[in-house]
C-alpha positions, 0 to 999 in steps of 0.5 A: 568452510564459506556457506554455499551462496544459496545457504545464504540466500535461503537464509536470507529469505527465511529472516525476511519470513521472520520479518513479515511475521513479526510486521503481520503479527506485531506491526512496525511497533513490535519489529524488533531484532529479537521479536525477529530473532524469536520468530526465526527461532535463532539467536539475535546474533543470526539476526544482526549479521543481516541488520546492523540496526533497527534502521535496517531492519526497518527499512529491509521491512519496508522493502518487503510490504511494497513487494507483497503489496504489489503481489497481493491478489488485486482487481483487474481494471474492465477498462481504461479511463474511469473504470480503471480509476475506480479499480485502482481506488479500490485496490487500495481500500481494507475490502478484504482481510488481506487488504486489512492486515496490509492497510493496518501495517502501511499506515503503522509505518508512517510514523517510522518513516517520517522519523528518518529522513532516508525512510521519509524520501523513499515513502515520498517517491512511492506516494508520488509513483501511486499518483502517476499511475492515477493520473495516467488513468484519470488523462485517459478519462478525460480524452474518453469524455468520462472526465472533465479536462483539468489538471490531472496532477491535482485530480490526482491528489484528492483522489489519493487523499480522499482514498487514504482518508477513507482507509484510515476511517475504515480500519477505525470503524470497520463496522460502519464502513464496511467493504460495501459502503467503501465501494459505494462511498467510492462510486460518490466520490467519482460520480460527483467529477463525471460530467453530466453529459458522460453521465447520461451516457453512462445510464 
């Protein structure tokens, strides 16, 4: 008899269960068919008839840390412009031990997904989403006065740069940069853009 659709389904997500219980526990260097399989309390055969290979297995794995990344509990933005800059910023910072694991996870997969030249596309296209939602707030920012006019394009960049750069040292050092120095260390980085005459306003 053919399993019932939602036999297979149900199954389905139960392995992709598996899957984030290895990434969480292990990272992207333990995620193996058998650590799944072990984690599922199958045989890697069960495993394999969902995965051809590690590639997908991967890329399954990929898939899943952008849906809980996106579902994961997030600051609301108070308002549009640089105070939604700012919270963007800070969503994507380790300021709390759920952001931790997942910031520890993304950048585990960065070596995998440089490696393959598929995996490589997809995480591009996803950095490039991320600096479109940046930008858009930094362009209303500027029509706000709160900004400097430039291009936002590149403002973009740096802001990224700068907050991934910041969630590398973090996971590193976590003692010395902790959830209120990152937030600070945020607040100077913005500060260092408003113009003079928006901060006065500011204060």
């Amino acid at each position: 008899m053919t399993p019932a659709r939602t036999d297979h389904d149900s199954r389905r997500q139960d392995v992709s269960e598996a899957v984030w219980q290895v990434l969480a526990e292990h990272g992207f260097g333990g995620l193996t068919m058998r650590a799944v399989a072990a984690a599922l309390g199958s045989s890697t055969g069960l495993v394999t008839h969902y995965f051809a290979g590690k590639r997908e297995l991967i890329a399954h794995a990929l898939d899943i840390l952008e849906v809980r990344t996106a579902q994961r509990p997030r600051q609301a933005a108070p308002a549009p412009g640089l105070a939604a800059l700012r919270t963007q910023m800070l969503n994507i910072l380790p300021l709390t031990p759920d952001a931790v694991a997942m910031n520890r996870i993304w950048v585990g997969s960065w070596d995998v997904a440089l490696s393959d030249p598929d995996l490589f596309a997809a995480q591009t296209l996803r950095y490039e989403r991320i600096r479109a939602e940046l930008r858009t707030s930094i362009e209303d920012a500027q029509r706000l006065g709160e900004l400097p006019d430039g291009d936002s394009g590149r403002l973009a960049t740096t802001v990224l740069a700068f907050t991934h750069g910041l969630v590398v040292q973090a996971l590193f050092d976590s003692d010395r940069l902790p959830a209120a120095t990152q937030t600070r260390l945020v607040d100077d980085f913005l500060a260092a853009f408003i113009p003079e005459q928006a901060g006065e306003r500011r204060r």
